[in-house]
TITIFI-696389 format. One line per 10 residues: number of its first residue (from 1); their letters; for each residue y, x, z of N, C-alpha, C. Coordinates in nm, 3 decimals, padded with zeros to 5 digits, always signed. Each point is the difference from the previous one (the first is absolute). Example, Ala and Ser with C-alpha at 12.3 -4.5 7.8 and 13.67 -1.06 7.14 Angstrom:
BEGIN
1) as) -00.569:+01.319:+00.780:+00.119:-00.089:+00.000:+00.120:+00.090:+00.000  +00.105:-00.035:-00.072:+00.119:+00.082:+00.006:+00.109:-00.077:+00.073
END
This chain:
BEGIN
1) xxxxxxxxxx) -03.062:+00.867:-00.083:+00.065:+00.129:-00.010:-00.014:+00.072:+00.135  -00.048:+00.092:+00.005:+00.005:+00.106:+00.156:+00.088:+00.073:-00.010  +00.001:+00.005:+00.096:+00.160:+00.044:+00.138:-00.024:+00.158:-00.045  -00.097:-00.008:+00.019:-00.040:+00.239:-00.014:-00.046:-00.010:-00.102  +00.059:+00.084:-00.083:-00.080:+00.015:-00.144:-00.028:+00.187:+00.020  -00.187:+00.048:-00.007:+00.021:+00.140:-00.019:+00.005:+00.039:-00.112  +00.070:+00.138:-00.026:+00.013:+00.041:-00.070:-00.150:+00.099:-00.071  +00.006:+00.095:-00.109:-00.105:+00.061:-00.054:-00.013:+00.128:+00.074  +00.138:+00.068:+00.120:-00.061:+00.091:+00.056:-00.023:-00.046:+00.147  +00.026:-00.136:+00.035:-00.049:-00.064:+00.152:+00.114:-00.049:+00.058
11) xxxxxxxxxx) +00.121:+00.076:-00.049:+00.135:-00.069:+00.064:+00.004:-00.110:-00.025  +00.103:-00.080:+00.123:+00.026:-00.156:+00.038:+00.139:-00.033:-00.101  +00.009:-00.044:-00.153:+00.106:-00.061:-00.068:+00.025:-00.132:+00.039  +00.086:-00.008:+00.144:+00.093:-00.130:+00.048:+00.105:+00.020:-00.066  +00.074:+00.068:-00.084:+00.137:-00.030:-00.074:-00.040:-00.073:-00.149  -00.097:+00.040:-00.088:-00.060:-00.053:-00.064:-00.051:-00.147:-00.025  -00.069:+00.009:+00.112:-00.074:-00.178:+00.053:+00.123:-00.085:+00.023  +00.143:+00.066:+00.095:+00.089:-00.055:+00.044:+00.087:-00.066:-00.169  +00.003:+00.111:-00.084:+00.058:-00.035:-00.083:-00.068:-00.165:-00.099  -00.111:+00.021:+00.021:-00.113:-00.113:-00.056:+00.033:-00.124:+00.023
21) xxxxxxxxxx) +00.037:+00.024:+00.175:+00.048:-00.117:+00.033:+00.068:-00.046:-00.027  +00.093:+00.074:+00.014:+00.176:-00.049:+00.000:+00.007:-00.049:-00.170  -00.055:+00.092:-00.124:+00.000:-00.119:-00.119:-00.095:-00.089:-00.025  -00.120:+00.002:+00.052:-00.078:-00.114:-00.021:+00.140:-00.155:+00.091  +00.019:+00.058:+00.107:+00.074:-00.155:+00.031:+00.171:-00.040:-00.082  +00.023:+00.122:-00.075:+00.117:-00.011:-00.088:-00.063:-00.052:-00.124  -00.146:+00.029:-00.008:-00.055:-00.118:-00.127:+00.002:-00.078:+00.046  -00.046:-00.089:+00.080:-00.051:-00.115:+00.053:+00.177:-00.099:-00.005  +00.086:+00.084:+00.060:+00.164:-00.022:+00.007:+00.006:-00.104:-00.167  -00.011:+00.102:-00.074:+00.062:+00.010:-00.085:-00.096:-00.148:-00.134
31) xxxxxxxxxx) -00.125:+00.005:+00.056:-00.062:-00.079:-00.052:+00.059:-00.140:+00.069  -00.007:+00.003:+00.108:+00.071:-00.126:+00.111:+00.134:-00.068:-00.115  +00.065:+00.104:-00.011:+00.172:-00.033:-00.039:-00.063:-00.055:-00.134  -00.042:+00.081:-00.090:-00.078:-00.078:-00.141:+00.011:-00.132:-00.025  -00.125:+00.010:+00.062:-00.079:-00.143:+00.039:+00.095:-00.154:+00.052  +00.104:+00.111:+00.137:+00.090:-00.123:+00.041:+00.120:-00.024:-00.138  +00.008:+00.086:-00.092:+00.104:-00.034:-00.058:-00.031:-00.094:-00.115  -00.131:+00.012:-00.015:-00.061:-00.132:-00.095:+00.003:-00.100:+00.029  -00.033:+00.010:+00.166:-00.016:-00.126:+00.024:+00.134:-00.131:+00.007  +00.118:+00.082:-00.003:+00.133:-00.012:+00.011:+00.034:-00.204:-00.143
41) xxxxxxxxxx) +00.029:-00.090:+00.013:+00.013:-00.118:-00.083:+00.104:+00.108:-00.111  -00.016:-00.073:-00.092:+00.149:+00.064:-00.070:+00.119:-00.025:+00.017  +00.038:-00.126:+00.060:+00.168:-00.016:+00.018:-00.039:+00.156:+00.169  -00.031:+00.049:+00.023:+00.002:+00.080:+00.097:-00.023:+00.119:-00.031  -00.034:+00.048:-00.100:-00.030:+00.120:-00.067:+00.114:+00.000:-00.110  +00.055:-00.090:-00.074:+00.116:+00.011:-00.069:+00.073:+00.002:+00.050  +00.074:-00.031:+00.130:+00.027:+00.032:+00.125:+00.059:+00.149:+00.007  -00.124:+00.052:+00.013:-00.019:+00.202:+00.076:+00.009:+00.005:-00.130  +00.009:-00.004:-00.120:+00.016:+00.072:-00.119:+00.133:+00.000:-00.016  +00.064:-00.105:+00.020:+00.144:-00.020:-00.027:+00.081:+00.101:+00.077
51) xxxxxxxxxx) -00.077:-00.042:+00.139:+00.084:+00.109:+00.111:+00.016:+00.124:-00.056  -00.102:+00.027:-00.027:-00.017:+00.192:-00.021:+00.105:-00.004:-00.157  +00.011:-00.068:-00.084:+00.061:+00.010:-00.120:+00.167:-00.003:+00.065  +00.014:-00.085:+00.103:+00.130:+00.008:+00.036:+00.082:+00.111:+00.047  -00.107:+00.055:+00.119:-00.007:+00.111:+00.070:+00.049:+00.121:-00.115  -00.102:+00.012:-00.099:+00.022:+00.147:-00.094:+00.089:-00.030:-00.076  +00.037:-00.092:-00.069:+00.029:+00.023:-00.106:+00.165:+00.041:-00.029  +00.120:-00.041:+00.150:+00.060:+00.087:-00.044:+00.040:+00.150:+00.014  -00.136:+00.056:+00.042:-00.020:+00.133:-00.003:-00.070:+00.034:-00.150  -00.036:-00.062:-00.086:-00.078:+00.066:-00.140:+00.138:-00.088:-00.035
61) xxxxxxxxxx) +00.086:-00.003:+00.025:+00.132:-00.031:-00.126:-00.035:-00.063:-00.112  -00.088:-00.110:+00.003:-00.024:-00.061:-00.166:+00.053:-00.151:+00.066  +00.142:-00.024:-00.048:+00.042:-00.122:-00.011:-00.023:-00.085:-00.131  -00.019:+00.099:-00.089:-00.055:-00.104:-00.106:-00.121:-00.062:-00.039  -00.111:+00.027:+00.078:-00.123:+00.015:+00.020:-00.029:-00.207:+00.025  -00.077:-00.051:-00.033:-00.080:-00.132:+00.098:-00.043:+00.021:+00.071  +00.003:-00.069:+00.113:-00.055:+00.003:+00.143:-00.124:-00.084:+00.011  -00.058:-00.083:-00.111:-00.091:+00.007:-00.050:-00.103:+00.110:-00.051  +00.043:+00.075:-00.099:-00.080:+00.096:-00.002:-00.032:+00.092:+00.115  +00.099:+00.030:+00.062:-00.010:+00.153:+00.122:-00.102:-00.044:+00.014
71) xxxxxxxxxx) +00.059:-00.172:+00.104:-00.120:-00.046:+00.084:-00.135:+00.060:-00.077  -00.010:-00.028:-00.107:-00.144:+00.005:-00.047:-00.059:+00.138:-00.019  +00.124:+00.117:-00.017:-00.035:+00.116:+00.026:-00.065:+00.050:+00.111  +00.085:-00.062:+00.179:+00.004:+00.020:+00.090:-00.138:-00.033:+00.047  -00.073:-00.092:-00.054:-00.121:-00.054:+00.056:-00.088:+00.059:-00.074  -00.014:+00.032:-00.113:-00.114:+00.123:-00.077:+00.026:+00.150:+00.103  +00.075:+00.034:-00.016:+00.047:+00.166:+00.094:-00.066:-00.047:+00.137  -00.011:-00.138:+00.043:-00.036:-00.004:+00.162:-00.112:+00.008:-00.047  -00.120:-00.036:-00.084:-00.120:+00.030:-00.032:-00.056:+00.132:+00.023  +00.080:+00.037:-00.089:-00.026:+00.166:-00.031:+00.040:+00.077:+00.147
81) xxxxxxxxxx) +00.078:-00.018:+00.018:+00.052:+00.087:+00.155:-00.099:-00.044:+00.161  -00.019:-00.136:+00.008:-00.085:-00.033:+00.104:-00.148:+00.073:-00.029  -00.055:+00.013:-00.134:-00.090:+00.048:-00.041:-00.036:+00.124:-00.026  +00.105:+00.039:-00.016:+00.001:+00.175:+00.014:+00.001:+00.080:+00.153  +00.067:-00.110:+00.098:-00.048:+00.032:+00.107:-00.116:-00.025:+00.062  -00.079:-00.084:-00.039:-00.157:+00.025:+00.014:-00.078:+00.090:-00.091  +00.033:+00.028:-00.124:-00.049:+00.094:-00.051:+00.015:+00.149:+00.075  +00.113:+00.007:+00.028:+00.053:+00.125:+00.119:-00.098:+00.038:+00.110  -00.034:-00.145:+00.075:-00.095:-00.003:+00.152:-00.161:+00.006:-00.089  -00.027:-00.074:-00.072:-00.109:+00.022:-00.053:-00.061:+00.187:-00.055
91) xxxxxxxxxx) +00.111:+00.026:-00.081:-00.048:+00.143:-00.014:+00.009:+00.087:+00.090  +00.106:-00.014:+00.084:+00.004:+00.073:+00.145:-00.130:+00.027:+00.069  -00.048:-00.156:-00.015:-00.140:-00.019:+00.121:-00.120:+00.085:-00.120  +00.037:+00.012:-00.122:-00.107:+00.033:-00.106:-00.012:+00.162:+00.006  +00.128:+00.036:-00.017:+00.037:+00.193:+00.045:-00.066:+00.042:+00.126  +00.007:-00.087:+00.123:-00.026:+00.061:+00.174:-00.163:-00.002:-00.015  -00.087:-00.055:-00.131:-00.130:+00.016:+00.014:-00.049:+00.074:-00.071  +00.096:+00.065:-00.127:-00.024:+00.119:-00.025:-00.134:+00.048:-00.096  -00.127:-00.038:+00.026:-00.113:+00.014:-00.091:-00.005:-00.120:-00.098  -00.028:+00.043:-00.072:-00.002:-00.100:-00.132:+00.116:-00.076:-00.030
101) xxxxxxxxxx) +00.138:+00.099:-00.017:+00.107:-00.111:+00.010:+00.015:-00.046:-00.131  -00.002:+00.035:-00.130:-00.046:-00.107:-00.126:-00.007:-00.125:+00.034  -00.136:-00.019:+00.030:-00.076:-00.097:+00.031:+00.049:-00.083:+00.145  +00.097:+00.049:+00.081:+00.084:-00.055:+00.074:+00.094:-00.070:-00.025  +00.066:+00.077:-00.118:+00.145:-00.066:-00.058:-00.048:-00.105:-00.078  -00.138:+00.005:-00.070:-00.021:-00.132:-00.093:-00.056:-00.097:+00.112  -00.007:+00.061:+00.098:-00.054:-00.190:+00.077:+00.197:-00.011:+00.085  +00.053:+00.091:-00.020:+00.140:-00.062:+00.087:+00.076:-00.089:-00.107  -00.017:+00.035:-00.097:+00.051:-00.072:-00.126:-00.086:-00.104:-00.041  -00.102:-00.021:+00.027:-00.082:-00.129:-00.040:+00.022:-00.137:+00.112
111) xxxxxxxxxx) +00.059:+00.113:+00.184:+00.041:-00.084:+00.086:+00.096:-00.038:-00.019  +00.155:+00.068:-00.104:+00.087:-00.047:-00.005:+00.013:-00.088:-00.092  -00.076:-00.043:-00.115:-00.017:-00.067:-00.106:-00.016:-00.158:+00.092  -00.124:+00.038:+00.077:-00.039:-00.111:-00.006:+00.106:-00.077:+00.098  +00.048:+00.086:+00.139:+00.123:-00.067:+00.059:+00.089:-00.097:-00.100  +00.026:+00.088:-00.138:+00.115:-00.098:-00.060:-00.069:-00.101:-00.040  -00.120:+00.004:-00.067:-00.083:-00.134:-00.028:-00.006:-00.150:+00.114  -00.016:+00.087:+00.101:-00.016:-00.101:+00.130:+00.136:-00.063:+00.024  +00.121:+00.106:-00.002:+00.171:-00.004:-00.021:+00.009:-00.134:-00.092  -00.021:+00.012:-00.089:+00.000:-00.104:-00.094:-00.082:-00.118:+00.038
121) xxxxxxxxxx) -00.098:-00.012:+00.025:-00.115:-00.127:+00.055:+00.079:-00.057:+00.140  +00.038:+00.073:+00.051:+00.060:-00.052:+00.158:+00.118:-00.135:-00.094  +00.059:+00.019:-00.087:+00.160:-00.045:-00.068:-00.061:-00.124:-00.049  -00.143:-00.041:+00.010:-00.028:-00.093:-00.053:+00.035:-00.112:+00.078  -00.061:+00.046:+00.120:+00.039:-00.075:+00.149:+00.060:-00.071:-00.008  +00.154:+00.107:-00.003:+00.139:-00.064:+00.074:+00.072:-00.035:-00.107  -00.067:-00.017:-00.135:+00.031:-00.069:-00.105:+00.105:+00.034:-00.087  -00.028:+00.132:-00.012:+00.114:+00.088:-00.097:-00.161:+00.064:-00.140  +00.072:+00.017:-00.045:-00.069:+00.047:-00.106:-00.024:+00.122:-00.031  -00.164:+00.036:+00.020:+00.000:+00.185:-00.028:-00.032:+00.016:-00.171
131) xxxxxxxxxx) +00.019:+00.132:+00.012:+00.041:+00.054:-00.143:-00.098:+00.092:+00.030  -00.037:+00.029:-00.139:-00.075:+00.119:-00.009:+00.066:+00.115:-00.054  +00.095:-00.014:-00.012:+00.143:+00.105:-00.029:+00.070:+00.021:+00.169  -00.055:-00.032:+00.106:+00.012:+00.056:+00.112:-00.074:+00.072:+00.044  -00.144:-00.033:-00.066:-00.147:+00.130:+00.057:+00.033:+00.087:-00.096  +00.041:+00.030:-00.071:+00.054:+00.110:-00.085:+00.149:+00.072:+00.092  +00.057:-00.052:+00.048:+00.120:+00.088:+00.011:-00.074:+00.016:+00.149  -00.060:-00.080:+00.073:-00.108:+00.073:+00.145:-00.036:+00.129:-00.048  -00.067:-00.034:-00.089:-00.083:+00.118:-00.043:+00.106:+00.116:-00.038  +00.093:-00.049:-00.077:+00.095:+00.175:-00.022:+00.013:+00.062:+00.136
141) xxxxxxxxxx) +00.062:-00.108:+00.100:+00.024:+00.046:+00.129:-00.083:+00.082:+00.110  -00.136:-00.074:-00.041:-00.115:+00.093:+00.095:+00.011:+00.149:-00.105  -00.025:+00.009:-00.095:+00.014:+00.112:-00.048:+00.119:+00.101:-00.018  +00.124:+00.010:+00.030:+00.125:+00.030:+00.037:-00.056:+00.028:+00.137  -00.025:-00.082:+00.049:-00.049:+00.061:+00.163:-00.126:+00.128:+00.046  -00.110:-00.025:-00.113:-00.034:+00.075:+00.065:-00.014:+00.148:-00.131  +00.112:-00.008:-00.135:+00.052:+00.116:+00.002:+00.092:+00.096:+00.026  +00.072:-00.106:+00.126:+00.062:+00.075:+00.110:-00.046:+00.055:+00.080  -00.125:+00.011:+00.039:-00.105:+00.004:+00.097:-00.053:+00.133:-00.014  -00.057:+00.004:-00.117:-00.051:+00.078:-00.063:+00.123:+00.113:-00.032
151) xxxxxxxxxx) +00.078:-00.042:-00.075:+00.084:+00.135:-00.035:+00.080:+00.059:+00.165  +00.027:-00.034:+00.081:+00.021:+00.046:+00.124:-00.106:+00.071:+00.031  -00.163:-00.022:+00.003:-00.083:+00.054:+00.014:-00.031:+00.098:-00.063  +00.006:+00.058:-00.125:+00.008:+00.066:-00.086:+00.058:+00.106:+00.058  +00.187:-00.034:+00.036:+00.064:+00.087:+00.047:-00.042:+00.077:+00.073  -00.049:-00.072:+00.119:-00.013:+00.043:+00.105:-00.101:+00.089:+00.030  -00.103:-00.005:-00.116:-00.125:+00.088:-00.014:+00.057:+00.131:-00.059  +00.068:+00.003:-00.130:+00.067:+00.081:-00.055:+00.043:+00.096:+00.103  +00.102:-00.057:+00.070:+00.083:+00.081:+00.132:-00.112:+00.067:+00.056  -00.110:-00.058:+00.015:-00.065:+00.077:+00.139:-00.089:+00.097:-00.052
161) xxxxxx) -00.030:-00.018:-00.128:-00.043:+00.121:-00.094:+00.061:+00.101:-00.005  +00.146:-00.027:-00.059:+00.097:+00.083:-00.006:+00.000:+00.121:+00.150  +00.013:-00.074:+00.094:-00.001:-00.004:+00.163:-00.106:+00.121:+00.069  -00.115:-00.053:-00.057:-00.142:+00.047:+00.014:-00.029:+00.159:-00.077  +00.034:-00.009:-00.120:+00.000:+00.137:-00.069:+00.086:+00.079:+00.003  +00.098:-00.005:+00.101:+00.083:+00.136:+00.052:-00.049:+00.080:+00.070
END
């Protein structure tokens, strides 16, 4: 990645490039945490599931609920949510390049696919069991992410249209 990126009329875009940076290493972050959370045994990951079920739950007021199930809620939603934040950095980095972004968003989504695939293969390891009902809820998540991405972008084009033709 270079430091100076020129632009199409010769100007120097360092806020641009800067921005590149700063989410390419919030992917890299975020792939890190992934990866380490697979690698996690299960009495140690049932563990952090429990915690977080303890933590919320008497804020969602469901005392009648199993703490069995949440748990099991709690750990699908971490799918989807860890994954939607790479879907987020992925389309981010897919929008700042701007030509051919179609064809951008289908390789950020084919990167986020395959993260959950790998998500799942890492679990073999540390001897928990992957599901293929987890590369599916990856996958909702990269996509939640980057049609957040996109519809912010949208906006923001809209506005400057709006902006532009006064």
């Amino acid at each position: 990645m270079r430091l100076i990126v020129k632009g199409v009329d010769g100007t120097i875009k360092k806020r641009e490039t800067t921005v590149r940076v700063i989410v390419a290493v919030l992917l890299a972050v975020t792939l890190v945490f992934i990866v380490c959370n697979s690698l996690f045994p299960v009495p140690l990951s049932d563990a952090q599931s429990s915690a977080v079920v303890k933590a919320i739950k008497p804020s969602l007021r469901l005392d009648r609920v199993n703490d069995v199930n949440l748990d099991g809620v709690i750990r699908k939603l971490a799918h989807v949510w860890e994954f939607a934040a790479l879907g987020t950095e992925l389309g981010v980095l897919a929008v700042l390049r701007r030509k051919n972004l179609p064809a951008r968003l289908g390789v950020a989504l084919a990167c986020g696919l395959f993260a959950g695939f790998v998500d799942e293969t890492v679990q073999i390891f540390s001897h928990r069991g992957p599901k293929i009902q987890d590369v599916w809820l990856d996958g909702l998540g990269v996509l939640l992410g980057l049609a957040a991405v996109m519809l912010l972008y949208g906006a923001v084009r809209l506005i400057r249209r709006r902006k532009n033709a006064r």
